[in-house]
DRENDODO-231502 format. One record per atom (N, C-alpha, C): residue number from 1; x, y, z. Coordinates in Angstrom, 2 decimals, padded with zeros to 5 digits. Layout:
BEGIN
  seq       xx       yy       zz
  NUM        X        Y        Z
...
***
This chain:
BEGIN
  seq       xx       yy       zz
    1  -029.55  -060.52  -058.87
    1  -028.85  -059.97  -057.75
    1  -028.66  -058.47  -058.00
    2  -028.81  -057.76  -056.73
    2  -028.71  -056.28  -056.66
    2  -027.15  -055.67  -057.22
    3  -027.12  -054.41  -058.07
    3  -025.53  -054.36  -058.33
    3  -025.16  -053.37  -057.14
    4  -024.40  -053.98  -056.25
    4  -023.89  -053.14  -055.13
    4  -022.99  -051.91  -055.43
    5  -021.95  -052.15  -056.29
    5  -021.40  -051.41  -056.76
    5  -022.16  -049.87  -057.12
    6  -022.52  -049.56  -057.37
    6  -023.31  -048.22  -057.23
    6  -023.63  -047.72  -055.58
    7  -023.56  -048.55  -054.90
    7  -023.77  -048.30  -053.83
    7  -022.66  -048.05  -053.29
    8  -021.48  -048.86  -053.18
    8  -020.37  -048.75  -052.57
    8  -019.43  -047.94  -052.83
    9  -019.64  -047.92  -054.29
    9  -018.32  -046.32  -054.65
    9  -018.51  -045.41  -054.29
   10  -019.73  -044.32  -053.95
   10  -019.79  -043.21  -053.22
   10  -019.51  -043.43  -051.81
   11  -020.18  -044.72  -051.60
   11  -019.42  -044.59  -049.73
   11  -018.08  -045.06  -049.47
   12  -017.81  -045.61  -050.07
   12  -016.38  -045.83  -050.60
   12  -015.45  -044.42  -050.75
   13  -016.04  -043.40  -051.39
   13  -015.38  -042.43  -052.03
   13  -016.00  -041.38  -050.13
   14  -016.42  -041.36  -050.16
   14  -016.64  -040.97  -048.88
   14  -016.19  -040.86  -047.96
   15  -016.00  -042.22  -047.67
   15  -014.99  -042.71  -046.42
   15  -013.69  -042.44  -046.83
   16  -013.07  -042.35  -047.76
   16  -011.64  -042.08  -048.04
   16  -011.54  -040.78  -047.89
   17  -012.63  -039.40  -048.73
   17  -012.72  -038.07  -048.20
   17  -012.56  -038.04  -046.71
   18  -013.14  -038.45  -046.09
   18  -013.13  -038.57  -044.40
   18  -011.54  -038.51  -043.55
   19  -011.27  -039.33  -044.38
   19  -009.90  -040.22  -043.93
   19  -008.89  -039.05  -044.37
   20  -009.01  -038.59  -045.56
   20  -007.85  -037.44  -046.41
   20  -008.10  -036.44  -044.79
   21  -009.51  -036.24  -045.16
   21  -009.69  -034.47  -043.74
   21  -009.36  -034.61  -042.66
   22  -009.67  -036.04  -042.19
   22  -009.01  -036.24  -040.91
   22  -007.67  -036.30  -040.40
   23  -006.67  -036.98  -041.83
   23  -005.20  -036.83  -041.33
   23  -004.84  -035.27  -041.71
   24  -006.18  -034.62  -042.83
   24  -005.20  -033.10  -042.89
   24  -004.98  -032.25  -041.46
   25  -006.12  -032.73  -040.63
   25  -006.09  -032.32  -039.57
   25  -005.25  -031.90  -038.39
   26  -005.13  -034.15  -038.11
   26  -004.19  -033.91  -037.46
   26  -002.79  -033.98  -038.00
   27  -002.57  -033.38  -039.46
   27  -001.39  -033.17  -039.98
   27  -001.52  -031.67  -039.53
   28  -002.33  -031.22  -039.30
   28  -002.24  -029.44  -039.32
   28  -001.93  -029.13  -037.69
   29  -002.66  -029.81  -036.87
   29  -002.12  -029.65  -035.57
   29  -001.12  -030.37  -035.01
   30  -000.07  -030.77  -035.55
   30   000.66  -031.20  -035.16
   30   001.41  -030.85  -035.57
   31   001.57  -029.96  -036.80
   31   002.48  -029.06  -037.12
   31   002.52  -027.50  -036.54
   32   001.05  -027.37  -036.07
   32   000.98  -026.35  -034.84
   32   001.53  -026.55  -033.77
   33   001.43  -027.77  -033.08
   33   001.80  -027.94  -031.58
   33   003.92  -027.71  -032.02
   34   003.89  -028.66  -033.06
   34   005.61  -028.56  -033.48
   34   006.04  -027.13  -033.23
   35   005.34  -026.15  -033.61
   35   005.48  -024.81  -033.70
   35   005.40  -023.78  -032.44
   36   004.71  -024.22  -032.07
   36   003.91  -023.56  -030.49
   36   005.46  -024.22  -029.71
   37   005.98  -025.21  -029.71
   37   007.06  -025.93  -028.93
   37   008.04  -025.18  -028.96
   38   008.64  -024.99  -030.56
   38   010.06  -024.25  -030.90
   38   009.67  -022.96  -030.57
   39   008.64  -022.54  -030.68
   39   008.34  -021.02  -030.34
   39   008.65  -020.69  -028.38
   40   008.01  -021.22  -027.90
   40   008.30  -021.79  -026.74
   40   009.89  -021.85  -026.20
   41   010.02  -023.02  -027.03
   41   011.40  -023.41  -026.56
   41   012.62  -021.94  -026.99
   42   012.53  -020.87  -027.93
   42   013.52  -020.26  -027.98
   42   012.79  -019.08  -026.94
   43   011.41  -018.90  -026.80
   43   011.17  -017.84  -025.68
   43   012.16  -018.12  -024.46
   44   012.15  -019.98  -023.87
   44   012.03  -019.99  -022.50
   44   014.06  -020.14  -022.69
   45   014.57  -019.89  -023.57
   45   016.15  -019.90  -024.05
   45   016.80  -018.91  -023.79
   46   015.54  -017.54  -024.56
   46   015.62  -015.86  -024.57
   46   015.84  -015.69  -023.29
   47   014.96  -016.00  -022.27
   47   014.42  -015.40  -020.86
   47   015.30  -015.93  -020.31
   48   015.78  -016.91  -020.87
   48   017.58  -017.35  -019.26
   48   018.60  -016.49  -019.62
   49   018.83  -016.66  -021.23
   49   019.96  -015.92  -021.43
   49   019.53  -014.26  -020.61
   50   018.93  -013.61  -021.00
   50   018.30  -012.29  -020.44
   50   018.28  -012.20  -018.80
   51   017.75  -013.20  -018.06
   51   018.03  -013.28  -016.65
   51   019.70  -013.32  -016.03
   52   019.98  -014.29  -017.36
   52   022.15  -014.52  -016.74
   52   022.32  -013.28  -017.04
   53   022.16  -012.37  -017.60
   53   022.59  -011.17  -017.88
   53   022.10  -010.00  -016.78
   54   020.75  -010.08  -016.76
   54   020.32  -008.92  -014.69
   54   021.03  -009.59  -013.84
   55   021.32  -010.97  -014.17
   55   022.20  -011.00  -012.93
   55   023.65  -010.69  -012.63
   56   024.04  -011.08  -013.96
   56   025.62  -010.42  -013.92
   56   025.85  -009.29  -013.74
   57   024.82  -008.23  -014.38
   57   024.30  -006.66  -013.75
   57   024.55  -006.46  -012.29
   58   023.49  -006.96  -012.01
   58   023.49  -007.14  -010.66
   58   024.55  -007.02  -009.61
   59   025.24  -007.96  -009.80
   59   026.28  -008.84  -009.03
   59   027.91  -007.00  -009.28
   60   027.22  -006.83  -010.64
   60   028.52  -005.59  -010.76
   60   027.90  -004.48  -009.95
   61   026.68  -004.06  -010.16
   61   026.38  -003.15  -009.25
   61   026.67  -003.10  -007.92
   62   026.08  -004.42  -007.36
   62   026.48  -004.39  -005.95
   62   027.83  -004.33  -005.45
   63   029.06  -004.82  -006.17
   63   030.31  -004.42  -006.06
   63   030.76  -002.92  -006.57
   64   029.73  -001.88  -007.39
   64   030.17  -000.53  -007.35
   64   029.62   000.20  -006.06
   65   028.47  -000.93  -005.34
   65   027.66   000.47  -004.07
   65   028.84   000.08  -003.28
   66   029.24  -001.04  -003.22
   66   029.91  -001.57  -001.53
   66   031.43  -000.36  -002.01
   67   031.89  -000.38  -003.38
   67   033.03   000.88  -003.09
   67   033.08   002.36  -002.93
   68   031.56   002.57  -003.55
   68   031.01   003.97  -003.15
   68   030.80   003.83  -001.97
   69   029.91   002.89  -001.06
   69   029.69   003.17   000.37
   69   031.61   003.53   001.15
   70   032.38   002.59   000.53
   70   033.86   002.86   001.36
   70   033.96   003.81   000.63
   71   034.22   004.61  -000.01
   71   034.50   005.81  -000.84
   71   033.98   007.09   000.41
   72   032.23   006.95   000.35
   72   031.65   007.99   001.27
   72   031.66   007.60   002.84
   73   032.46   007.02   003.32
   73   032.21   006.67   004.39
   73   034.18   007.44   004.62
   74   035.18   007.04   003.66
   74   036.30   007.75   003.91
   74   035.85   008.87   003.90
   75   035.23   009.82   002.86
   75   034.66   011.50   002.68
   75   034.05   011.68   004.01
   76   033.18   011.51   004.88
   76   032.36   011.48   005.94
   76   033.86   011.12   006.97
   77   034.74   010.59   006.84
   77   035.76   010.54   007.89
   77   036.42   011.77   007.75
   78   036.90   012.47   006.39
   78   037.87   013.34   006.28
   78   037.30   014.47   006.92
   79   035.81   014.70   006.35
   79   035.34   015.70   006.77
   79   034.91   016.20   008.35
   80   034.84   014.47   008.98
   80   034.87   014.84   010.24
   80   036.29   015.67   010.84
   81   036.98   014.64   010.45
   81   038.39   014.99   010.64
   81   038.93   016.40   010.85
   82   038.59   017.26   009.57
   82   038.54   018.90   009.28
   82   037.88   019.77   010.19
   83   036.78   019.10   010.39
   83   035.70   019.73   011.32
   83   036.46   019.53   012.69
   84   036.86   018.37   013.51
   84   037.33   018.35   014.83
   84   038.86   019.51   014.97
   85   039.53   019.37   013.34
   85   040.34   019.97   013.63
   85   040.51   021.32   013.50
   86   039.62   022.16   012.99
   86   039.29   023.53   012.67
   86   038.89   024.18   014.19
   87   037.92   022.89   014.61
   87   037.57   023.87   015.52
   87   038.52   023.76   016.78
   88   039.02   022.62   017.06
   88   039.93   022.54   018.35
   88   040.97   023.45   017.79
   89   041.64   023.56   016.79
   89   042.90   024.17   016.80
   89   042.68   025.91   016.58
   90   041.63   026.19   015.74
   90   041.47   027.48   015.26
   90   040.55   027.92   015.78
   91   039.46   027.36   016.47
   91   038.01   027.80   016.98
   91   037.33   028.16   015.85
   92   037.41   027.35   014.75
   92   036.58   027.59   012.96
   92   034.80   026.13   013.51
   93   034.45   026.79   012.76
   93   033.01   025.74   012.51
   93   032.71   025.59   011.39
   94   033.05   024.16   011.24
   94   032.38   024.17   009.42
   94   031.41   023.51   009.37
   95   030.60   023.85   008.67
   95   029.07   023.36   008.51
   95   029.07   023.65   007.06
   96   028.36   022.35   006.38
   96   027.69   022.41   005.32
   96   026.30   021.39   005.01
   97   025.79   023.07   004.38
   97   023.94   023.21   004.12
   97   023.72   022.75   003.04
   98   023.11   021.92   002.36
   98   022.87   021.78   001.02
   98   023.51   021.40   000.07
   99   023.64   023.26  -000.60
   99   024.86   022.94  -001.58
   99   026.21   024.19  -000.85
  100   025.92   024.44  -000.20
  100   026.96   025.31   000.13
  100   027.65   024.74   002.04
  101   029.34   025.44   001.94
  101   030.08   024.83   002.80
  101   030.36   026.56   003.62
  102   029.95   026.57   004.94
  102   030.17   027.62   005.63
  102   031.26   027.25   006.70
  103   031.73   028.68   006.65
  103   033.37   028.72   007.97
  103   032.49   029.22   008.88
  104   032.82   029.32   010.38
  104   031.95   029.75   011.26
  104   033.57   030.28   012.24
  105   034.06   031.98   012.12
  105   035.03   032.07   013.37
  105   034.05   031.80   014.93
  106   034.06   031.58   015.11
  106   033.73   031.44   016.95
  106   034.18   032.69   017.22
  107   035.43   033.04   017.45
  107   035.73   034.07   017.87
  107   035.50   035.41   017.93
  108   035.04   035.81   016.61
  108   034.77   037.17   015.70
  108   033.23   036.74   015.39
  109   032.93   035.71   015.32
  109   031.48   035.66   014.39
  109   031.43   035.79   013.31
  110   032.59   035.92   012.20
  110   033.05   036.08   011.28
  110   032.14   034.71   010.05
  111   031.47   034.94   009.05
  111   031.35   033.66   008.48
  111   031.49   033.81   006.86
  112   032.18   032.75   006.51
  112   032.36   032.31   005.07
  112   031.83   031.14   004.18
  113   030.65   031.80   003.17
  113   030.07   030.78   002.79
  113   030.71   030.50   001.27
  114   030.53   029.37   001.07
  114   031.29   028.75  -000.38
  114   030.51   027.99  -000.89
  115   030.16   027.93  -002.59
  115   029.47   026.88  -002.81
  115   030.09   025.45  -002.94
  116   029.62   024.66  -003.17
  116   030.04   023.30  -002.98
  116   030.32   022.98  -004.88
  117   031.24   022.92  -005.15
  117   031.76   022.34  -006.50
  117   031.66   020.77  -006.61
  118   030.64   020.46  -007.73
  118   030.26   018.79  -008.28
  118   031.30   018.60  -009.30
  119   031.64   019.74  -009.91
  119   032.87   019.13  -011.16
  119   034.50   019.38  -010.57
  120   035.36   018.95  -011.72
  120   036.55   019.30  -011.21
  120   037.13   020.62  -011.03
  121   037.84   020.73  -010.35
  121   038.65   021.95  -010.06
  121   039.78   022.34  -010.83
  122   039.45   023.54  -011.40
  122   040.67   024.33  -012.34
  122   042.06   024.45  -011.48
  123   042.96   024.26  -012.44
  123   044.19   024.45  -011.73
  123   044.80   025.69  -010.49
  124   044.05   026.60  -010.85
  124   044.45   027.62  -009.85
  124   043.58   027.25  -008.47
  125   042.23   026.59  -008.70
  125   041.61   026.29  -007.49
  125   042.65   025.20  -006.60
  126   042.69   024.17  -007.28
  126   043.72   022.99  -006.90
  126   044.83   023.94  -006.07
  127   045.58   024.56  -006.85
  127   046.54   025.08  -005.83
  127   046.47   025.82  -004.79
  128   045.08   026.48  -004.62
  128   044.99   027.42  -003.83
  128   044.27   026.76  -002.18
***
């Protein structure tokens, strides 16, 4: 009888090599996909927390325009205000260009131009 054994231990030894590469395999991608997941999973964690945050932005901004809009919408009243009353009471015209605020007498033709101040006003301006 043939001795098989010579035959079978290399394919023997074979098939078990096979078997080792194949679970290293899917031992290796499956410790990729594990990875690709948590990687994933703290991106799609990052991007909410980061969104709750433009939005809470958000939500404050739009409550600073709506008090600037009432803010410039009182300024745009006062100034009307000045204007109706300069000219009905004094015959004055005020107009302002740009950056500068002009008096206009009607009467004389007289005119006074001023620049328009963005910062605060020194105490002697205030009082004057």
């Amino acid at each position: 009888m043939p001795d098989f054994s010579s035959f079978f231990l290399p394919i023997f030894s074979l098939v078990i090599a096979l078997f080792a590469a194949v679970g290293v395999v899917v031992a290796f991608l499956g410790n990729r996909n594990k990875g690709l997941s948590e990687v994933q999973t703290s991106t799609i964690t990052s991007l909410q927390a980061t969104i709750q945050s433009l939005q809470a932005q958000n939500e404050a901004q739009e409550k600073q325009i709506q008090a600037l809009e009432k803010k410039v919408a009182k300024c745009e009243g006062v100034i009307s205000t000045i204007r109706y009353t300069l000219k009905d009471r004094r015959r004055l015209r005020l107009e302002v260009k740009d950056d500068f605020v002009m008096l206009i007498d009607e009467r004389t033709g007289a005119e006074i131009t001023v620049p328009i101040h963005t910062g605060s006003l020194s105490k002697e301006e205030k009082e004057a």
